[in-house]
Rosetta silent file (secondary structure, phi, psi, omega in degrees, C-alpha in Angstrom):
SEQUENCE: XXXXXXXXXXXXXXXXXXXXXXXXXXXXXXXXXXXXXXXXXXXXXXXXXXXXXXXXXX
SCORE:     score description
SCORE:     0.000 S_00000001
   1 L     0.000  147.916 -174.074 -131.188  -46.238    0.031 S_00000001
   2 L   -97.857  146.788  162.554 -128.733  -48.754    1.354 S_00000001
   3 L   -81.719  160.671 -170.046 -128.952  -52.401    0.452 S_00000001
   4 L   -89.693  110.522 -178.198 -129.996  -54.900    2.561 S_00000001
   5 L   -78.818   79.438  143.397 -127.174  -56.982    3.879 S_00000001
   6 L   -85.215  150.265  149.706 -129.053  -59.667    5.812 S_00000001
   7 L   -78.903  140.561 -167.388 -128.233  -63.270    5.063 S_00000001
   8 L   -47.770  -13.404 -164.757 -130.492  -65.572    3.272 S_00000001
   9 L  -114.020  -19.923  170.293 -131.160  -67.477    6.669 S_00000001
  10 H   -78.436  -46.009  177.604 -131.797  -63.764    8.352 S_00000001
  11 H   -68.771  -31.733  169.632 -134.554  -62.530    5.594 S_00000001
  12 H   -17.617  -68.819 -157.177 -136.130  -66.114    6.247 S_00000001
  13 H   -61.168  -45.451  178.715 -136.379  -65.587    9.940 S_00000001
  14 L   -64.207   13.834 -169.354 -138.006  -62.204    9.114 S_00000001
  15 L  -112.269  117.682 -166.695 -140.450  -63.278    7.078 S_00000001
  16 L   -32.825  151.585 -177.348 -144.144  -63.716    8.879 S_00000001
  17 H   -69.703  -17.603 -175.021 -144.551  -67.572   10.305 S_00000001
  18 H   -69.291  -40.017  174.670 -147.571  -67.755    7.778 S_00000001
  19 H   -39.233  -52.824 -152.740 -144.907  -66.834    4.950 S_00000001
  20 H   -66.932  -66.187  178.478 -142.401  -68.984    5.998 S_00000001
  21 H   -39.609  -37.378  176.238 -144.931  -72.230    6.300 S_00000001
  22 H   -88.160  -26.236  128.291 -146.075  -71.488    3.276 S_00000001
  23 H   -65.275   -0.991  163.616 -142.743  -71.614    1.625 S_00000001
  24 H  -112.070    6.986  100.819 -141.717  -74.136    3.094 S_00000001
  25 H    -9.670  -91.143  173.665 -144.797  -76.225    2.219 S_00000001
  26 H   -16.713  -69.784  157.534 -144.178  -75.394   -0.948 S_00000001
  27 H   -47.473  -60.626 -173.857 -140.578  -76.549   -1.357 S_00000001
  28 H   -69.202  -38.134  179.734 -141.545  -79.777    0.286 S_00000001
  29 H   -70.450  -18.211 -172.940 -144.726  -80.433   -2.266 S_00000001
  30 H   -86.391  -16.834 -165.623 -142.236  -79.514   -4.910 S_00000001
  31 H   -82.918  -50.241 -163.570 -139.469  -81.813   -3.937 S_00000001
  32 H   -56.988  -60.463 -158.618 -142.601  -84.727   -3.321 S_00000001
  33 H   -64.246  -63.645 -161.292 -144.221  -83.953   -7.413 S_00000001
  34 H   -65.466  -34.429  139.531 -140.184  -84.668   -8.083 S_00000001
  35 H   -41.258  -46.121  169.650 -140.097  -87.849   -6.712 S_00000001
  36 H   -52.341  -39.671  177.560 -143.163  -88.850   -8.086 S_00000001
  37 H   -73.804  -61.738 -162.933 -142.261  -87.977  -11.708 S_00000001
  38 H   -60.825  -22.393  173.661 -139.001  -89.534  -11.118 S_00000001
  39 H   -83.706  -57.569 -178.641 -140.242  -92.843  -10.067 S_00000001
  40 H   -51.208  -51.904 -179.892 -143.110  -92.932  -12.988 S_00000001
  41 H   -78.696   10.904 -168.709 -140.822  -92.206  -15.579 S_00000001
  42 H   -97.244    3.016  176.191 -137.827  -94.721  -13.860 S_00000001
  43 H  -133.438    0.174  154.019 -140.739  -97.136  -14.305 S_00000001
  44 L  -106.954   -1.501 -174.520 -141.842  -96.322  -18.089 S_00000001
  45 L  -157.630   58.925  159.917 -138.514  -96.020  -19.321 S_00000001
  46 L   -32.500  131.837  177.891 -136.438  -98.049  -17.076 S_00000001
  47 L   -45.343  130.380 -178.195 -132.565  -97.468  -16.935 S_00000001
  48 L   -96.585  145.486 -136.312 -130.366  -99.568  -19.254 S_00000001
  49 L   -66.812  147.783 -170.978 -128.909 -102.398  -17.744 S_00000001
  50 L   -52.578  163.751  148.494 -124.628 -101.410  -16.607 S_00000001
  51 L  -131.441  118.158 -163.101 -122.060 -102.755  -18.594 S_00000001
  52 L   -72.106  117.462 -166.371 -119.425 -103.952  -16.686 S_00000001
  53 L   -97.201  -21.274 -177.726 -116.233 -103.087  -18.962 S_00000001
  54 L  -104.538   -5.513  178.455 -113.097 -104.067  -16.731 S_00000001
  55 L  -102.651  122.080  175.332 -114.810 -107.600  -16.183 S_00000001
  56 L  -103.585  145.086  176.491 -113.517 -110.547  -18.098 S_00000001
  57 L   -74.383  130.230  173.847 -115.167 -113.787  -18.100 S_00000001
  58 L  -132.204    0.000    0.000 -112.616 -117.170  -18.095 S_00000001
């Protein structure tokens, strides 16, 4: 058997439209749950405030 040289954007397209929706569903709810987490914990454990290091006060 030969391997399959297709490109990653060619086995996509070959992949049934139910497949495809359904991975790409997927990807998008997974991307969504990472915003979500990323905002709840950027709002329990807020970011500590910069410290500007090249600025002097006179």
């Amino acid at each position: 058997m030969s391997p399959n040289h297709n490109t990653l954007a060619q086995s996509f397209a070959a992949l049934p439209p139910a497949t495809r929706l359904k991975l790409s569903l997927s990807v998008c709810a997974v991307a969504g749950i990472g915003l979500l987490i990323s905002d709840y914990l950027e709002a329990k454990m807020p970011p500590p405030p910069k410290i500007n290091k090249h600025h002097t006060e006179e």
